[in-house]
DSSP file (Angstrom, degrees, kcal/mol; ACC not computed):
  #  RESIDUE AA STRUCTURE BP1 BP2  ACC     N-H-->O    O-->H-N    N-H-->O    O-->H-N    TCO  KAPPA ALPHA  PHI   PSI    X-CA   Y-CA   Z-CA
    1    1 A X              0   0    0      0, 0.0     2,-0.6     0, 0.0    50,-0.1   0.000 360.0 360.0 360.0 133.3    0.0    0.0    0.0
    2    2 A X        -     0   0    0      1,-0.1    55,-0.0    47,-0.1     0, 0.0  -0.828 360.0 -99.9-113.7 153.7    1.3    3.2   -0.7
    3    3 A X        -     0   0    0     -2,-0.6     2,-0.4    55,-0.1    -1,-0.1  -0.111  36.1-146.3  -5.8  95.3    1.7    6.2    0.8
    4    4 A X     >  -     0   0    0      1,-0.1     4,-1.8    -3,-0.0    -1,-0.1  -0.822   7.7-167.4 -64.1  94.0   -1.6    8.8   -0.5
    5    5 A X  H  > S+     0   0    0     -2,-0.4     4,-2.1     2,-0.2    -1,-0.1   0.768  86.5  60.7 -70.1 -28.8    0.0   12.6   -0.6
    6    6 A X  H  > S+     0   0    0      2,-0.2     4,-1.1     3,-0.1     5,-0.2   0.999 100.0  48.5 -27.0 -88.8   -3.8   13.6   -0.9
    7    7 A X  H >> S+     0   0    0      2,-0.2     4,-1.8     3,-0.2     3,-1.5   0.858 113.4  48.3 -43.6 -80.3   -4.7   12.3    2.1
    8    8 A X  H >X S+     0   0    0     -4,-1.8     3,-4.8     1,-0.3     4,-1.0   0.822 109.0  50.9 -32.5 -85.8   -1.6   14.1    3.9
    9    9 A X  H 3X S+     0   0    0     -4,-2.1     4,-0.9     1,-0.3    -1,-0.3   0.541 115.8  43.5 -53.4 -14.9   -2.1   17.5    2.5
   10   10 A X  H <X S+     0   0    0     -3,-1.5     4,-0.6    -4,-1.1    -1,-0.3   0.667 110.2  54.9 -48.3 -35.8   -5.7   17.3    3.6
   11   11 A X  H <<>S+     0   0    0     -3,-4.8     5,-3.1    -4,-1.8    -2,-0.2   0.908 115.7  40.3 -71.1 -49.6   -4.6   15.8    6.9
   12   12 A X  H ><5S+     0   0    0     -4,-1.0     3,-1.3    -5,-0.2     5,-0.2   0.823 112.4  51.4 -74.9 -27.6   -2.3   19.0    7.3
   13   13 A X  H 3<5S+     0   0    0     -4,-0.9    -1,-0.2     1,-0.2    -2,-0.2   0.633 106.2  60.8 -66.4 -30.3   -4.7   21.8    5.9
   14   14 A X  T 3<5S-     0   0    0     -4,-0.6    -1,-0.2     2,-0.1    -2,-0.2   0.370 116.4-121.9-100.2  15.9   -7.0   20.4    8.2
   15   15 A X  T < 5S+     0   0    0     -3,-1.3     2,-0.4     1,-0.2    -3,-0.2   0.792  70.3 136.6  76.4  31.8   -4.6   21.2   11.2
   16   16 A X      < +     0   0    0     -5,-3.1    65,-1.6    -6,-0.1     2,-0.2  -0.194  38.9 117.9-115.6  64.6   -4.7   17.1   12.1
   17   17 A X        -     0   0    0     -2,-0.4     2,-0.4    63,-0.2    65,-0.1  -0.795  51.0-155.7-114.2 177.4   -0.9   17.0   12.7
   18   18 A X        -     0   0    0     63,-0.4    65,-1.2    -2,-0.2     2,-0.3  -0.911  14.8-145.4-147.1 127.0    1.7   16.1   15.7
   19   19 A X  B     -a   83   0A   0     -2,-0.4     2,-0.2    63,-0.2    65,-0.1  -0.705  25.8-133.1 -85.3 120.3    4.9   17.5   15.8
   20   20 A X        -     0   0    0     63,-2.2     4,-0.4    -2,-0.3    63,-0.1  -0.501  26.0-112.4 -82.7 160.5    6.9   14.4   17.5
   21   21 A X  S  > S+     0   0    0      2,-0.2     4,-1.1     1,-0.2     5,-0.1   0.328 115.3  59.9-107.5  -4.0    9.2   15.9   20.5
   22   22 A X  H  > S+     0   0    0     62,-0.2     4,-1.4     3,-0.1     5,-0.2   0.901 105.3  36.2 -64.6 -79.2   12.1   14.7   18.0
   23   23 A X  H  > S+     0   0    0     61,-1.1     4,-2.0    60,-0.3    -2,-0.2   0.616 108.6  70.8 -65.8 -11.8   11.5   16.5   15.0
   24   24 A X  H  > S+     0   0    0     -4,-0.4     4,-2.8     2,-0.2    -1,-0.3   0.946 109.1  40.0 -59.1 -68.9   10.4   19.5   17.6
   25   25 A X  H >X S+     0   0    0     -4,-1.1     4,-1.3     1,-0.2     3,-1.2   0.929 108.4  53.0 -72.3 -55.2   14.2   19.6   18.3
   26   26 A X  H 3< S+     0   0    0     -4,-1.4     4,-0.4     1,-0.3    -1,-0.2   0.753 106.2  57.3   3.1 -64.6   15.3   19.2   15.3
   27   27 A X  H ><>S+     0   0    0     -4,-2.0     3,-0.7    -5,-0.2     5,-0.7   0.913 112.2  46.1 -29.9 -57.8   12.9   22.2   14.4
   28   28 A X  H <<5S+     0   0    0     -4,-2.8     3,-0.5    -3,-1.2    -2,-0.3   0.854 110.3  45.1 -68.6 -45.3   14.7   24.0   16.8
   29   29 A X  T 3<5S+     0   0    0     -4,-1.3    -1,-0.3     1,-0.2    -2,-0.2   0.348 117.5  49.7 -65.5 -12.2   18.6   23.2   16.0
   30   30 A X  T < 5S-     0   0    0     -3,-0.7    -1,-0.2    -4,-0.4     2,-0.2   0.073 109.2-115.5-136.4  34.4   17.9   23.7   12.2
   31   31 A X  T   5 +     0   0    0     -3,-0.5    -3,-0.2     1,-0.1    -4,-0.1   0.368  62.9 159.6  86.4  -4.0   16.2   26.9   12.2
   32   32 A X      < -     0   0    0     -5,-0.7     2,-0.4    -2,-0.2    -2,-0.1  -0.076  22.1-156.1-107.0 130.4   12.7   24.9   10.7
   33   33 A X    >>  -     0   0    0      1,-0.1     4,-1.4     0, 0.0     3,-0.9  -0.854  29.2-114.5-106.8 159.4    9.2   26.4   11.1
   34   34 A X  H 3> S+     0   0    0     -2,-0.4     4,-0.9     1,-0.2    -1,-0.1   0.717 122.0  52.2 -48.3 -41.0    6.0   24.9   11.1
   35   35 A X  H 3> S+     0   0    0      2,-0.2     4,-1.5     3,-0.1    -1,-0.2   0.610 101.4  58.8 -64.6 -21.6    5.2   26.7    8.0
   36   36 A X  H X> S+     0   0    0     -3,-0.9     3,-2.5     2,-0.2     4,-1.4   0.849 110.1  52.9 -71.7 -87.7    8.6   25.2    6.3
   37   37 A X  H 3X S+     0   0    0     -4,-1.4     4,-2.2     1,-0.3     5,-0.3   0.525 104.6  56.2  -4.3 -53.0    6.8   21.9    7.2
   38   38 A X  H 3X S+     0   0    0     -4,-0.9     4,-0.5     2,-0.2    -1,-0.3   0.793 105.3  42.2 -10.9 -84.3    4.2   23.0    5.7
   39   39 A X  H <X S+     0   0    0     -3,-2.5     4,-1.7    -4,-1.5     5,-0.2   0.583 109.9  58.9 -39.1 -56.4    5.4   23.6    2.6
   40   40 A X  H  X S+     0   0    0     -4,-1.4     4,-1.5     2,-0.2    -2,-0.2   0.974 108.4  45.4 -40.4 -68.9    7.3   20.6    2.5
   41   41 A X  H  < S+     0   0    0     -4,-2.2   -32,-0.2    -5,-0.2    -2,-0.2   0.872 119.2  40.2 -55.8 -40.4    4.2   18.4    3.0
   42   42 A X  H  < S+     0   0    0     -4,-0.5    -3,-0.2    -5,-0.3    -2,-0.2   0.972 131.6  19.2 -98.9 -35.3    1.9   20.2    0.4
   43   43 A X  H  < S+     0   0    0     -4,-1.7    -1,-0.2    21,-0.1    21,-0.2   0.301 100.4 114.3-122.1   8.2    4.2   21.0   -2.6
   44   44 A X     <  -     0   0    0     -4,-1.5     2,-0.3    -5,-0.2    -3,-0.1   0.640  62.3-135.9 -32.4-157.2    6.9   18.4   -1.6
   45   45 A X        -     0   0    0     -5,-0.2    17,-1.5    18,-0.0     2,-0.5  -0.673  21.2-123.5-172.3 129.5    7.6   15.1   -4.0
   46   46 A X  E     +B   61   0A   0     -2,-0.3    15,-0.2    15,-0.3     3,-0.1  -0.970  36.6 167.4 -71.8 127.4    7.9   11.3   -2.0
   47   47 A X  E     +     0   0A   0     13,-1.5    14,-0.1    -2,-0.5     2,-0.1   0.180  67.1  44.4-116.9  -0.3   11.2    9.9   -3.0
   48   48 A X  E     -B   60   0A   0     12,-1.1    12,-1.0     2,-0.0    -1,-0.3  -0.476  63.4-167.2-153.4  92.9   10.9    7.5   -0.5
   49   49 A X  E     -B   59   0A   0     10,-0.2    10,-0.2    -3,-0.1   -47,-0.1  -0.279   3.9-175.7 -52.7 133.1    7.9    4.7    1.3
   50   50 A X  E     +B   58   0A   0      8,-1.3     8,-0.9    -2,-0.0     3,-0.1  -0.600  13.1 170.6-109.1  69.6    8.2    3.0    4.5
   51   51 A X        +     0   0    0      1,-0.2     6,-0.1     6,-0.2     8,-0.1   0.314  65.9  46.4 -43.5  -9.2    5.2    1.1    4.2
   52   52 A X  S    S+     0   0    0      6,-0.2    -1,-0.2     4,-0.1     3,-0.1   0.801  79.6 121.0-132.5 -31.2    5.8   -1.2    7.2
   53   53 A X        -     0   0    0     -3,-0.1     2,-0.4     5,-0.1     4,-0.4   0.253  61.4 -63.4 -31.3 170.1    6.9    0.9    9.8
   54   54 A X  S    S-     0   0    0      2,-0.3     2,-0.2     1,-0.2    -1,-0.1  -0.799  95.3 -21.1-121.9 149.2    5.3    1.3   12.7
   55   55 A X  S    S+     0   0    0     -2,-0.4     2,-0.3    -3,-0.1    -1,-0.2  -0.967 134.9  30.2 -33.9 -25.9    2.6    2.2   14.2
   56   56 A X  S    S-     0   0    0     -2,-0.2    -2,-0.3    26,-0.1    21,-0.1  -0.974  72.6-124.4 -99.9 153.8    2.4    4.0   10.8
   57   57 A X        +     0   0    0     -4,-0.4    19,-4.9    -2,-0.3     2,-0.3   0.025  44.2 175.6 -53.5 139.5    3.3    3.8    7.6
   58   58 A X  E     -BC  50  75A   0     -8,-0.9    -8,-1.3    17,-0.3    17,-0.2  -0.958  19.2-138.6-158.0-172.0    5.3    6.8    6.5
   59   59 A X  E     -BC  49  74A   0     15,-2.9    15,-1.7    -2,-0.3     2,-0.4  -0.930  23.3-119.9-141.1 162.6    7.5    8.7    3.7
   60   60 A X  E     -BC  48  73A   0    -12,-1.0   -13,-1.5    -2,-0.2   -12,-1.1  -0.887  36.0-164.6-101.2 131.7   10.5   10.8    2.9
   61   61 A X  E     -BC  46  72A   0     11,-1.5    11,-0.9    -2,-0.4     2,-0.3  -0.876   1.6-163.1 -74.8 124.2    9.1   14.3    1.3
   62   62 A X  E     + C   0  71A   0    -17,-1.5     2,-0.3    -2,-0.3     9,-0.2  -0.812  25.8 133.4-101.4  92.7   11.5   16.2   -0.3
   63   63 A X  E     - C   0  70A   0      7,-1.7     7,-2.1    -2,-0.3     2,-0.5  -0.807  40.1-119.6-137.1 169.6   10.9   19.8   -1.0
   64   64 A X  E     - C   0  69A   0     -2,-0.3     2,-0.5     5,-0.2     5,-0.2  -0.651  13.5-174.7-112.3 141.9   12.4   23.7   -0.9
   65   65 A X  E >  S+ C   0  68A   0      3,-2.5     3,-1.8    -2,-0.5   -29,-0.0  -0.926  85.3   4.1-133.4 124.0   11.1   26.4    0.8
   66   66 A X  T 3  S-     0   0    0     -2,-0.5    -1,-0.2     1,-0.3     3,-0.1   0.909 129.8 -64.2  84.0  19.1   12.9   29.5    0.0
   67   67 A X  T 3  S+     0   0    0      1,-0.2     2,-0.4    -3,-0.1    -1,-0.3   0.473 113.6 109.6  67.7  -6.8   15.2   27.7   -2.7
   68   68 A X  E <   -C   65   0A   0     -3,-1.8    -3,-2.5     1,-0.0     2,-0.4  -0.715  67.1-124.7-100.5 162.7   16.7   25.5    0.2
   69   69 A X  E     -C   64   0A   0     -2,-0.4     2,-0.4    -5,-0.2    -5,-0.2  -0.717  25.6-168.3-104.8 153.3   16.0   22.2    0.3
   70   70 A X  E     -C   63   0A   0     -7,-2.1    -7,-1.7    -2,-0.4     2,-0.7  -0.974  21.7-146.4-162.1 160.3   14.5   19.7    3.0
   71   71 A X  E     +CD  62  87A   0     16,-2.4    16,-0.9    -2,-0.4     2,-0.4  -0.812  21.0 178.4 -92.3  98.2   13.8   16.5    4.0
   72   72 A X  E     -C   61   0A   0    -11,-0.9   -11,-1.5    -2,-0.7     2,-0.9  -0.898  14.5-157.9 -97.3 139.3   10.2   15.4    6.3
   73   73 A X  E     -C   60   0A   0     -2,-0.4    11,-3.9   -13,-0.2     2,-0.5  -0.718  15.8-163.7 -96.6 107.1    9.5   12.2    7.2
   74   74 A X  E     -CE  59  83A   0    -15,-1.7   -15,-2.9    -2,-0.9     2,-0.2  -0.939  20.3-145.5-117.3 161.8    5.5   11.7    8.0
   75   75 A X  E     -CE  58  82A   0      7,-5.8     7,-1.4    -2,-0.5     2,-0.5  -0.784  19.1-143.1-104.5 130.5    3.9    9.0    9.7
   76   76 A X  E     - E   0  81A   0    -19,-4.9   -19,-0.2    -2,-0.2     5,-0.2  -0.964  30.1-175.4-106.6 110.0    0.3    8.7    7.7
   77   77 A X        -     0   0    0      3,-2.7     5,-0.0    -2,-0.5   -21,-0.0   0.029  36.3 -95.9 -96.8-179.3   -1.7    7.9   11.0
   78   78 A X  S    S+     0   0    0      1,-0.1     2,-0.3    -2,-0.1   -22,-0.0   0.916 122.3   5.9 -58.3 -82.6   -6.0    6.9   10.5
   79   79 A X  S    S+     0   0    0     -3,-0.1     2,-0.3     2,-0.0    -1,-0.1  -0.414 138.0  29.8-138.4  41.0   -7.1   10.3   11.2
   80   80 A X        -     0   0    0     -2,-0.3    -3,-2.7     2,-0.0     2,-0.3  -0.974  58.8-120.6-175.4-178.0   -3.6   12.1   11.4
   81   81 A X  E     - E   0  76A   0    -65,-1.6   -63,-0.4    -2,-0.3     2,-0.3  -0.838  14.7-157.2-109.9 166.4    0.2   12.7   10.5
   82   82 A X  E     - E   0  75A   0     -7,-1.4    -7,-5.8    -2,-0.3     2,-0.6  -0.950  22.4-135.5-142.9 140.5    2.9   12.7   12.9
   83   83 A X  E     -aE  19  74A   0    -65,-1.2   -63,-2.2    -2,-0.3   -60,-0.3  -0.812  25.3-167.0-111.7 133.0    5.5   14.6   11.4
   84   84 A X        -     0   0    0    -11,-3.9   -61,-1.1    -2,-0.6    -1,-0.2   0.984  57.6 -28.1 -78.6 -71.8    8.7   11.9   12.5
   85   85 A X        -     0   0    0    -63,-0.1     2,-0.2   -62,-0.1   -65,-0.1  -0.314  51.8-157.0-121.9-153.8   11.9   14.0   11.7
   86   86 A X        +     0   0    0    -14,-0.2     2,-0.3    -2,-0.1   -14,-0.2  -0.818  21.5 150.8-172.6 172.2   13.0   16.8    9.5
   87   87 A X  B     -D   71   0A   0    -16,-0.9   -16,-2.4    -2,-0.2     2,-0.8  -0.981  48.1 -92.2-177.3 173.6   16.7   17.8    8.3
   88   88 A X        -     0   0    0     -2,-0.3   -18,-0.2   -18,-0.2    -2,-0.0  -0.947  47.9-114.4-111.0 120.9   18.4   19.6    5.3
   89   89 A X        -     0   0    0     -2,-0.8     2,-0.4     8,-0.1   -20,-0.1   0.008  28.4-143.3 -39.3 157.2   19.4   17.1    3.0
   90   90 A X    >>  -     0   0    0     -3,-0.0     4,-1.2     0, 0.0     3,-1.1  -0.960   8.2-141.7 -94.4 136.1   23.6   16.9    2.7
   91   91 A X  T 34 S+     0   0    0     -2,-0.4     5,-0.1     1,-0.2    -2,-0.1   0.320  98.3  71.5-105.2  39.9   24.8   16.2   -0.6
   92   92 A X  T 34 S+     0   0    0      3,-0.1    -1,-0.2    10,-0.0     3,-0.1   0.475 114.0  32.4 -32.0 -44.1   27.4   14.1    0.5
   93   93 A X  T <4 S+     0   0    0     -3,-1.1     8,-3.8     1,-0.2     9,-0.5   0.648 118.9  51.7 -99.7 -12.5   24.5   12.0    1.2
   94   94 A X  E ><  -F  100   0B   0     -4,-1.2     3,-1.0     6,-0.2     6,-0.2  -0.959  64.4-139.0-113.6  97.8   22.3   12.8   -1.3
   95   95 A X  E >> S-F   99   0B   0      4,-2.2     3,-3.3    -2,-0.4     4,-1.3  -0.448 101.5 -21.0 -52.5 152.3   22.2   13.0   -5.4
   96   96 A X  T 34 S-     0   0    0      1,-0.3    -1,-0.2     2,-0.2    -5,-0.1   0.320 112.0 -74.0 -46.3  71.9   20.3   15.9   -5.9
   97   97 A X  T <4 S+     0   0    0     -3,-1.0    -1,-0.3    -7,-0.2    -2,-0.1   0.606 131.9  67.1  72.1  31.3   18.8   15.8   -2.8
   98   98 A X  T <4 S+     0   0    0     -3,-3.3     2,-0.2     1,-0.2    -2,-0.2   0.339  86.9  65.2-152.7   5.7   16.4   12.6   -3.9
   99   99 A X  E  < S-F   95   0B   0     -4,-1.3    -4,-2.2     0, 0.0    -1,-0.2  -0.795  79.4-135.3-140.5 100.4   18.9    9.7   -4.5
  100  100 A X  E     -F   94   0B   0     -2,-0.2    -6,-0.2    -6,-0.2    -7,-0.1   0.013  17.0-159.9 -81.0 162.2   20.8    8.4   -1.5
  101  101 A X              0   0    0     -8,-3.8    -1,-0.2     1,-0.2    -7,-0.1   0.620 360.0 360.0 -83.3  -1.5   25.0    7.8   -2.3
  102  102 A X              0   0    0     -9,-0.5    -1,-0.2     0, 0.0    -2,-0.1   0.628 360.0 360.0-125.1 360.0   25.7    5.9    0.0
């Protein structure tokens, strides 16, 4: 089953996220708003499924706000997201910022 990017950007437009106390700090150490998130989530691309995780299934978004790029991982919950991490791609690690090198 895959990952529905519909269903997320509805989930989030309809205010039915959680911020995980990770990705909070994370927010905090990388300079990140709730609105980058945002952004991320609704005019993002998934370049990557986790379909079996746990408790839900979730995906890597890759998208720019502001010309920069970032990564969020959301959890697609029943009746919400929980948004897992976030981070600025490296490209050390990344081909342009959607294919990992390593």
């Amino acid at each position: 089953m895959s990952i529905d990017h519909t269903r997320l950007t509805k989930l989030f437009l309809e205010d039915n996220f959680i911020i995980s106390d990770h990705a909070r700090v994370r927010m905090f150490q990388r300079n990140v708003s709730t609105e980058d998130i945002g952004q991320v989530i609704l005019y993002g691309e998934i370049i990557e499924e986790y379909t079996e995780d746990e408790p839900c299934p979730s995906a890597l978004f890759l998208g720019y706000v502001g010309g920069t790029p970032y990564h969020v991982v959301p959890a697609h919950c029943k009746d919400h997201i929980r948004v897992i991490t976030v981070y600025l791609p490296g490209k050390d690690k990344w081909i342009d910022y959607r294919i990992r090198s390593d």
